[in-house]
N, C-alpha and C positions, 0 to 999 in steps of 0.2 A: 926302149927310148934312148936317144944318141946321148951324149952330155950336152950341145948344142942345145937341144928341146927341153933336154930339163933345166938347164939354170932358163933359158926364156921363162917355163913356166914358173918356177923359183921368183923372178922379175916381179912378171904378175901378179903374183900369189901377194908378194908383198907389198906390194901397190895398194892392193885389195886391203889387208891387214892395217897398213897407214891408216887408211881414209876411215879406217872401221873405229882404230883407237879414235881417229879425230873427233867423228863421229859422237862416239860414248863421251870422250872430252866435254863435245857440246849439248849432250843433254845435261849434265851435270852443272855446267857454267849457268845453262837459262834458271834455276834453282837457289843459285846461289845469291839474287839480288832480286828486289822486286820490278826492276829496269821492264824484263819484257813486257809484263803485264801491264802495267802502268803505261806502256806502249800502245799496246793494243786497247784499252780503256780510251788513251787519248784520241785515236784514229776513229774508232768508234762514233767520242762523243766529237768531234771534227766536221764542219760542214763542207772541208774542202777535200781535196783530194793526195794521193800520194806518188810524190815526186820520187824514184829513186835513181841515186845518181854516181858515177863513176868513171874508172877510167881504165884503159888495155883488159886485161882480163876480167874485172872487178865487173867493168861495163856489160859486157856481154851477160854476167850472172845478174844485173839488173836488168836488164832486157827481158830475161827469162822472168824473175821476181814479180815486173809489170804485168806481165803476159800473162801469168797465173791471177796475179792479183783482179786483174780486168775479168777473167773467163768465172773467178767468184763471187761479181759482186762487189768489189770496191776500187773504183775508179782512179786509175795509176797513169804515171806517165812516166817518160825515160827521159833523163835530162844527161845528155855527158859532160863530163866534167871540165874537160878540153872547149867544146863549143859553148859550156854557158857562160864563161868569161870573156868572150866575143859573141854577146846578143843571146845568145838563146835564153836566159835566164829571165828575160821578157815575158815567155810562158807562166812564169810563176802567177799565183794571186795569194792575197792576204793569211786566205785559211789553208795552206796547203801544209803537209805536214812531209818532212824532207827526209829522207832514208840514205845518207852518202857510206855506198862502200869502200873500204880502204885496207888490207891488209894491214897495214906499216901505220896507216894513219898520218902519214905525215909525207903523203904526197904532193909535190907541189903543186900541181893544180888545185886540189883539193885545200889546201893552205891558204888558197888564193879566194876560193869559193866560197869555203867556208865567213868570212867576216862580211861577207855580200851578204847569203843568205840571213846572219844573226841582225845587218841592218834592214831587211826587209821583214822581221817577226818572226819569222816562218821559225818551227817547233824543228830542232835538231836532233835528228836521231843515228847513231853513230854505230856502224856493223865494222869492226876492224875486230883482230889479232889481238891488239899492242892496247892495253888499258891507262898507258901512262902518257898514250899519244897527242899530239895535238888535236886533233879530231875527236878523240873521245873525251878531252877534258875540256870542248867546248862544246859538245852536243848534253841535249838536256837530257836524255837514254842513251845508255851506253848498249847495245847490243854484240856482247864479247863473241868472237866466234875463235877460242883458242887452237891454236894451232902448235903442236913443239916441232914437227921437221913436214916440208913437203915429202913427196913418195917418190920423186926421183932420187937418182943417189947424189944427184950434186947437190939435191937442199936448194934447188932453185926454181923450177919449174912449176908454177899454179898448179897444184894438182889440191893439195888433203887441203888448204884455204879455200878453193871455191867448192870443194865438195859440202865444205861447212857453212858457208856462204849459202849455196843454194839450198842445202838444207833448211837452215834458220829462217831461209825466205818462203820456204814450204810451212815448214812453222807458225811462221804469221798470218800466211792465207789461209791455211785451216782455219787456227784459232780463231781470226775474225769470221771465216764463214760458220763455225759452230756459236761463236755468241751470239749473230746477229740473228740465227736458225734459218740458213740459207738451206731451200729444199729442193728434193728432184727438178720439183717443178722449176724452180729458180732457176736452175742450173741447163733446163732444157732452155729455156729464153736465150741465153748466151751462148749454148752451142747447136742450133739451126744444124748446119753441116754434119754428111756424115753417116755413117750407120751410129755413131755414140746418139748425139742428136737425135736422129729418128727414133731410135731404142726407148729415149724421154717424153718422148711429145705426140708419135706416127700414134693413132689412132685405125681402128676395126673397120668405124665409122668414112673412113678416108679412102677406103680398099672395094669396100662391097659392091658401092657405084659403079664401079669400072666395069661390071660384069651384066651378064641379064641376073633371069630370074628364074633358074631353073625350075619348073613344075608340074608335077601329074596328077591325075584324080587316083582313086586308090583302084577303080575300075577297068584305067588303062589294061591295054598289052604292051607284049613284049614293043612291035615295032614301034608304037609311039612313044616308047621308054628309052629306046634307042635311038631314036628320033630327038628328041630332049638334050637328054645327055650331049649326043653330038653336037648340036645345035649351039648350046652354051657354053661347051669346051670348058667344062669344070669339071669332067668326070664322075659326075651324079647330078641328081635331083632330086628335091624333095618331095612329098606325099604328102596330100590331102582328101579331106573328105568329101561330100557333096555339100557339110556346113563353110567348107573353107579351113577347119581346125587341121592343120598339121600333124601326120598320123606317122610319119616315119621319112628315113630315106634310101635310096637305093644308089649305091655306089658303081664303080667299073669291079668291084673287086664281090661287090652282090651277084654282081649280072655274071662274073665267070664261076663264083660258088653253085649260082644255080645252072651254070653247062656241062658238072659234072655230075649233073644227077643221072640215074644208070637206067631209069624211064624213059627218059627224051619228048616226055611232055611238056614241049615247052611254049606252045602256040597257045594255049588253054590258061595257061597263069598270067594274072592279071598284077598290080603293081602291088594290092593289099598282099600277095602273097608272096610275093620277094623283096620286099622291102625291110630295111632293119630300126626297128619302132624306138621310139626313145633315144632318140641320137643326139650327140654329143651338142650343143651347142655356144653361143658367145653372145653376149649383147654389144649393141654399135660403139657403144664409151669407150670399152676394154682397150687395154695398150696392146698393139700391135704385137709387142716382145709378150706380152701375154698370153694372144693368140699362138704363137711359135709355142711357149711351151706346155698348152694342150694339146698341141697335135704331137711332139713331142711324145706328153705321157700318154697317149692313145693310141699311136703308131697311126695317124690317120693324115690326111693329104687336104682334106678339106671341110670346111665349119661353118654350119647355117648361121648366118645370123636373126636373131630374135628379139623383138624391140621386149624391153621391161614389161611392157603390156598382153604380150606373147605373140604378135604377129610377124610372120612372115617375111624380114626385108630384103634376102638376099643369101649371096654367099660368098667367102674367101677359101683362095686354094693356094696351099705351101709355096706356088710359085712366087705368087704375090708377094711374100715376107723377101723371096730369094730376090726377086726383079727391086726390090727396095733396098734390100743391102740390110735387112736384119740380122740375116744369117751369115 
């Protein structure tokens, strides 16, 4: 390695190290006052929503803060600091509870903003650096996110402050989403899009339709077996009896097990005798990523489905999950 590549990675390395003390900084800081909790108590019991608002860099890690905030469950907005002083600040309503980021705290828009906000009610909650700042000695929550040097060497550069920033704003949306017991399901509602999305929500039931219905009596032969299978392009079919009860299934991987039998009777076996009984199955509810990992732990390509009742509905094949973006 040159000396070039090493001080680069030297650079890096403590870049990394900064943001890490910051970090550890800030778990220690949210411990030290009842501020956050009291925070998130407030938001909680709040019938309005949350404004978080800022400016240059700060702004953008509220953007992100909204963005999380919305995708768990508690309805956020982005207000900048610069345009709510020129009208935007019209968006607000009575119950809103207001997040203004500031390192410094004592930036002047935010200087500006702040005595707007305190005469519209709105509940002030204060994420800077500086605990002696303007901003955090008029917000009714201080949320400190200490910072001793950013991770550039000149000590100027937003780096280890919005790492802490975005952090603390990860912070919040958890913890609101574990008080309120926001669950999968929850979480599948707000993310539709996606293999994530589908992973929550794609259903068994959603897949099976798509296909026929592969099936043979147990009395078939080979050609009508072959005939099936081809037909429905699943790769198998299921077995039943002359009652209708479901006796087994016969795969592409049955049908070459049994070509290397070293007789070559194969005109004479019927479906009961190549068939593999007691196969794996899924009912129509089951998650789709559920699906995935049966087949999975079975090595198998495709899964009858069987209503809770024990009939017959249908079937999904591995491609299914792959054509949806499970996998």
């Amino acid at each position: 390695m040159t000396a070039s590549e090493q001080r680069i990675i030297q650079m890096a390395r403590q870049t990394i190290l900064i943001e890490q003390e910051t970090l550890s900084a800030l778990s220690e800081a949210i411990g030290h006052t009842p501020d956050f909790a009291r925070c998130v108590e407030a938001i909680i019991q709040s019938s309005g929503r949350v404004v978080v608002c800022g400016i240059g860099k700060s702004a953008i890690v509220a953007q992100k803060i909204v963005a999380t905030l919305n995708s768990t469950g508690q309805p956020a907005l982005f207000l900048h600091a610069a345009d709510a002083i020129h009208g935007d600040i019209g968006m607000m309503q009575p119950a809103d509870q207001v997040i203004c980021i500031s390192k410094s705290g004592e930036t002047p828009e935010i200087k500006v903003l702040v005595p707007l906000l305190k005469n519209f009610g709105n509940r002030l909650i204060a994420m800077t650096a500086n605990a002696q700042s303007f901003l955090a000695q008029q917000a009714d929550f201080l949320l400190l996110t200490p910072v001793v040097r950013e991770a550039d060497p000149n000590n100027l550069a937003p780096t280890a402050s919005t790492t802490a920033q975005m952090a603390l704003g990860d912070a919040l949306a958890v913890t609101l989403l574990a008080e309120r017991g926001f669950s999968p399901d929850d979480f599948a509602k707000f993310h539709p899009g996606g293999a994530l999305g589908k992973q929550l929500y794609l259903r068994v039931r959603d897949l099976y339709p798509n296909h026929g219905r592969p099936l043979v009596n147990t009395t078939a032969y080979l050609p009508e077996i072959l005939l099936e299978i081809s037909s429905k392009r699943l790769g198998a079919t299921m077995v039943c009896a002359e009652s209708g009860t479901i006796t087994g299934i016969i795969t592409d991987g049955d049908l070459r097990r049994m070509l290397q039998r070293k007789d070559g009777a194969f005109g004479s076996l019927t479906a009961a005798e190549i068939q593999t009984a007691n196969p794996t199955t899924i009912v129509p509810d089951a998650l789709a990523v559920d699906a995935l990992s049966v087949m999975r732990g079975k090595s198998i390509s495709q899964l009858p489905v069987i209503s809770p009742e024990g009939d017959y509905l249908g079937m999904i094949h591995l491609h299914d999950l792959i054509r949806e973006g499970i996998i």
